[in-house]
C-alpha positions in Angstrom: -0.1 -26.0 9.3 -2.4 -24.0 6.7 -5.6 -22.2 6.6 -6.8 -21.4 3.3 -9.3 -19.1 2.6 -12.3 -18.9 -0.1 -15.3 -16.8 -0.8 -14.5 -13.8 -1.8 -15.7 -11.7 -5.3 -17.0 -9.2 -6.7 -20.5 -8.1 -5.5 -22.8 -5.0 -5.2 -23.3 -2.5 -2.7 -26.1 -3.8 -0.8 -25.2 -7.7 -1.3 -23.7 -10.5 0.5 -20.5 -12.9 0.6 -19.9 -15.6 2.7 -16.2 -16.0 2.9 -14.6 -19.9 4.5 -11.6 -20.5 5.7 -10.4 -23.7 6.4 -7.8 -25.2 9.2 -5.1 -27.8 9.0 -2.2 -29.2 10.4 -3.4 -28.4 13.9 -5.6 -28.2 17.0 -8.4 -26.2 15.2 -10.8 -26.3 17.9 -7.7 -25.0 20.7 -7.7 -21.4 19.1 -9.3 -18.5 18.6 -9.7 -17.2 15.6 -9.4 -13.9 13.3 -10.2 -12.3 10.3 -8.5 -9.3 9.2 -9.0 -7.2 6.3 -6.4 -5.0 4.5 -7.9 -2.2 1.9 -5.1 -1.2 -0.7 -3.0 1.7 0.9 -4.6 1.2 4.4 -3.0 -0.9 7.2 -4.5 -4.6 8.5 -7.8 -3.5 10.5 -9.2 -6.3 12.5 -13.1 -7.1 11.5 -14.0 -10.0 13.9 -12.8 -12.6 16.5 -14.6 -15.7 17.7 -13.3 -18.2 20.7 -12.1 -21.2 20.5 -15.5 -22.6 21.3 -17.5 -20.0 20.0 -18.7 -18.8 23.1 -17.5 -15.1 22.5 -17.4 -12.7 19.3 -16.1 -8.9 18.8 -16.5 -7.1 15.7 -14.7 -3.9 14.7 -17.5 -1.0 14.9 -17.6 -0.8 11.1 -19.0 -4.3 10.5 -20.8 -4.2 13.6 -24.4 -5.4 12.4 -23.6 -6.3 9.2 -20.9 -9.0 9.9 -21.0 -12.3 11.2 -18.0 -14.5 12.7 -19.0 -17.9 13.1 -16.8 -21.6 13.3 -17.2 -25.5 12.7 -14.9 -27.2 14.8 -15.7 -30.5 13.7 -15.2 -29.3 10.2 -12.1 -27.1 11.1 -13.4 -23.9 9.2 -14.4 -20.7 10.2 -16.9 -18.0 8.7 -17.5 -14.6 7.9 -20.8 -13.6 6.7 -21.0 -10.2 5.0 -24.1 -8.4 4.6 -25.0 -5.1 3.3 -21.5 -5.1 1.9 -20.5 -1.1 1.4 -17.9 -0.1 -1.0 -15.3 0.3 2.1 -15.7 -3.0 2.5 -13.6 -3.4 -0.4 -10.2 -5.1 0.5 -8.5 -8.3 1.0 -9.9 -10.5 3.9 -7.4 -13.2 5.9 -8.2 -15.2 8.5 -5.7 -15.9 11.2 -4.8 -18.0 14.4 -2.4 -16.1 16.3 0.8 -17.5 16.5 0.1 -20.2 14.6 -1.1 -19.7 10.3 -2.6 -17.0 8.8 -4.3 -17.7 5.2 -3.3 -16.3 1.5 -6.4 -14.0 1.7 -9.2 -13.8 -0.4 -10.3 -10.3 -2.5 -13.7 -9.2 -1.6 -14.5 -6.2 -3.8 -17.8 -4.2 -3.4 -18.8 -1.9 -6.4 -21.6 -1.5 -9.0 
């Protein structure tokens, strides 16, 4: 049971990442999914959720916009798609199945 994320970098204020993080070892296409980000110092803040089949999203009200949360099923990988990335965007992203895995993380880090 693993997900594994990828994606992350170093990028400008203004730019855009597109982070992956793919499933295995389980029913992928069973669970919803997360991705979480943790900022050094700060606790785990929860950026976006998706469905199981995609037929709902949330988005914390600081990516709202900006952020997209999308999934594969057939490929067993989920996205985030960053856009106008902001320095407070700056932190380590995970993506998670509740209960089940959670991923290594990947560092996203926004700065000129």
């Amino acid at each position: 049971v693993q997900l594994v994320e990828s994606g992350g970098g170093l990028v400008q204020p203004g730019g855009s990442l597109r982070l992956s993080c793919v499933a295995s070892g389980f029913t992928f296409s069973a669970y919803a999914l997360n991705w979480y980000r943790q900022a050094p110092g700060k606790g785990r803040e929860l950026v976006a959720a998706i469905t199981s089949s995609a037929d709902n999203t949330i988005y914390a009200d600081s990516v709202k916009g900006r952020f997209t949360i999308s999934r594969d099923n057939a490929e067993s990988t989920a996205y985030l798609e960053m856009n106008s990335l902001k320095s407070e965007d700056t932190a380590v992203y995970y993506c998670d199945v509740a209960r089940v895995a959670r991923g290594q993380g990947t560092q996203v880090t926004v700065s000129s």
